[in-house]
C-alpha positions in Angstrom: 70.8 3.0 7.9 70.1 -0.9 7.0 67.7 -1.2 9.9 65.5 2.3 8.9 65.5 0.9 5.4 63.9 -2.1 6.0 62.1 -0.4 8.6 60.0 1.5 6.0 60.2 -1.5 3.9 57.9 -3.8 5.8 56.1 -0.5 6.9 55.4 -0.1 3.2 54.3 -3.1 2.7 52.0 -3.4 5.4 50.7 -0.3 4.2 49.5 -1.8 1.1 48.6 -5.1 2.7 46.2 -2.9 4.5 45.1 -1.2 1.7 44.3 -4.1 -0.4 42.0 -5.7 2.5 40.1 -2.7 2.9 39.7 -2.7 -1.1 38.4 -6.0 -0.7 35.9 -5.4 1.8 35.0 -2.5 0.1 34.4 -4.2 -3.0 32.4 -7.2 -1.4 30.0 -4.8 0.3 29.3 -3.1 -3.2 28.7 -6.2 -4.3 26.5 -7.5 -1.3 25.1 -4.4 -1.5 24.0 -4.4 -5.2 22.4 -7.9 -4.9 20.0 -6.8 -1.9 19.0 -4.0 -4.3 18.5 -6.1 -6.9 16.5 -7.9 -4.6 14.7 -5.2 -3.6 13.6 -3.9 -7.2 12.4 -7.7 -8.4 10.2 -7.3 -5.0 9.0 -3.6 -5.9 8.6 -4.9 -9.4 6.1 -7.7 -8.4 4.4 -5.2 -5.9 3.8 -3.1 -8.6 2.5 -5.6 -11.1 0.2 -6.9 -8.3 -1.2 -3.5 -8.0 -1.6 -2.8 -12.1 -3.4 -6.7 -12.3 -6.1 -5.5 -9.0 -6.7 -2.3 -10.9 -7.9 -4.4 -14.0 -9.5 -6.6 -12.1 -11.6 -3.7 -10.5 -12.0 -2.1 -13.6 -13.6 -5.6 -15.0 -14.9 -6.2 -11.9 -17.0 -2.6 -12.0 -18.4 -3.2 -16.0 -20.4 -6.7 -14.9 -21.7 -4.6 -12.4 -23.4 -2.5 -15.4 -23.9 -5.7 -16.9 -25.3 -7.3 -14.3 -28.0 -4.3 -13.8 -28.5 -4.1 -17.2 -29.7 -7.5 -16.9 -31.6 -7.4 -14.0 -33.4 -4.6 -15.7 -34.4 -6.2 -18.5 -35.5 -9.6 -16.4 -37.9 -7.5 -14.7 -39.0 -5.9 -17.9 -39.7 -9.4 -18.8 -41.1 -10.6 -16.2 -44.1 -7.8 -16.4 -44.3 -8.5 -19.9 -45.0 -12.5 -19.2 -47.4 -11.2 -16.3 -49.1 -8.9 -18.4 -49.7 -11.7 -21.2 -50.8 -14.5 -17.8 -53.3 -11.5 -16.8 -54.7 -11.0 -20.7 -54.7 -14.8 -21.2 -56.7 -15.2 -17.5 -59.4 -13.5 -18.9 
């Protein structure tokens, strides 16, 4: 009966040596696990702010456009204006 009791003793114990490793693995894959996300969202978060700052910059990017017409326009009113007073002054 000695022998069968200590049988199941180190079977036991074994048992829970086993258990405890697999624990531990299990817990340092979580872990491992939860850093690559982490890593993951700080890289999603950067994509994303990359994408908001090339929206801006179209945005700002699309008004000196209209500016920049707007100009133009008005240079080539200018420019008939100062041709109009050459012809008048030609005279």
């Amino acid at each position: 009966m000695d022998s069968i009791t200590i049988s199941v003793l180190i079977a036991l114990v074994g048992c829970f040596v086993g258990l405890a490793g697999w624990l531990s693995k299990r817990d340092g894959k979580i872990a491992g696990d939860a850093e690559w996300r982490g890593g993951v969202n700080a890289k999603l978060d950067v994509i994303v702010g990359i994408k908001s700052d090339v929206a801006q910059l179209s945005t700002t990017v699309q008004g000196h456009g209209e500016r920049l017409t707007a100009v133009e326009a008005s240079a080539k009113q200018a420019h008939l204006r100062l041709d109009r007073i050459e012809g008048s002054e030609r005279r």
